[in-house]
C-alpha positions as a Python dict, from the first residue, in 0.01 Angstrom:
ca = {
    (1, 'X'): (0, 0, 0),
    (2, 'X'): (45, 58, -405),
    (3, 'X'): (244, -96, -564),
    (4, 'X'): (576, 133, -736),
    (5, 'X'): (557, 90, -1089),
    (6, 'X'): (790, 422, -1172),
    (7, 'X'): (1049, 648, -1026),
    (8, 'X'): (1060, 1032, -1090),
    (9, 'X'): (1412, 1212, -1053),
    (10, 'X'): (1461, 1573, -1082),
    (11, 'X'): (1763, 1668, -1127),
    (12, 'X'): (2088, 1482, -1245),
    (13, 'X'): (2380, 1591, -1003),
    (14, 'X'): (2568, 1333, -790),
    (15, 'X'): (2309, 1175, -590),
    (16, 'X'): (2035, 1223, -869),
    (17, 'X'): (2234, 1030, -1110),
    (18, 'X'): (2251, 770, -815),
    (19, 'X'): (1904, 714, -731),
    (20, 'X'): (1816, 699, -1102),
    (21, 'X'): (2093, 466, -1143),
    (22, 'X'): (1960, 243, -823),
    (23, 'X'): (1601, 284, -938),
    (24, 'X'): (1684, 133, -1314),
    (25, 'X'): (1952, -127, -1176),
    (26, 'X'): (1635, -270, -935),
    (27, 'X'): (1368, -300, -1232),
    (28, 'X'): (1156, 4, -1201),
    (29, 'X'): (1064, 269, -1504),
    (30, 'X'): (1266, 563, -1420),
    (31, 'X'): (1264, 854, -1549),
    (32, 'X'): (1509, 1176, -1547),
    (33, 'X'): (1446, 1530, -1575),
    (34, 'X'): (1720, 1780, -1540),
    (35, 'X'): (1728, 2163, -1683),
    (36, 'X'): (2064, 2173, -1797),
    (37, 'X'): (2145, 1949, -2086),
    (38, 'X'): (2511, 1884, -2014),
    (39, 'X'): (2426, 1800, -1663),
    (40, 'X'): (2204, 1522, -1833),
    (41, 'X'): (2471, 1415, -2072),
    (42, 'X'): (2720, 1371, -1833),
    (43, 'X'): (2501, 1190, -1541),
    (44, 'X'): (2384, 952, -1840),
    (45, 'X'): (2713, 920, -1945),
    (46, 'X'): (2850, 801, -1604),
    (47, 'X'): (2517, 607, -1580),
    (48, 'X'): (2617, 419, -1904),
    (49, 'X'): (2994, 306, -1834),
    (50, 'X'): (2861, 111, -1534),
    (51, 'X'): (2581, -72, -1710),
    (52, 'X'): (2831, -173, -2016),
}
């Protein structure tokens, strides 16, 4: 089996934000795609209060 050295998510809503969130808290390379930019800015603003 391979190895996971990075985590895709599409899409920012709830439980995109969460996985993302999950994937970065446990070490891996994650990165976020979503089309709407204030759907982005307020998953990675949510994202941000819990790692501060």
């Amino acid at each position: 089996m391979t190895d996971i050295k990075r985590v895709g998510v599409l899409g920012c809503g709830l439980m995109g934000s969460g996985i993302a969130q999950v994937a970065a808290m446990a070490g891996y390379d994650t990165v976020v795609r979503d089309v709407a930019q204030p759907i982005w800015d307020k998953a990675r603003g949510g994202i941000e209060k819990i790692w501060t």
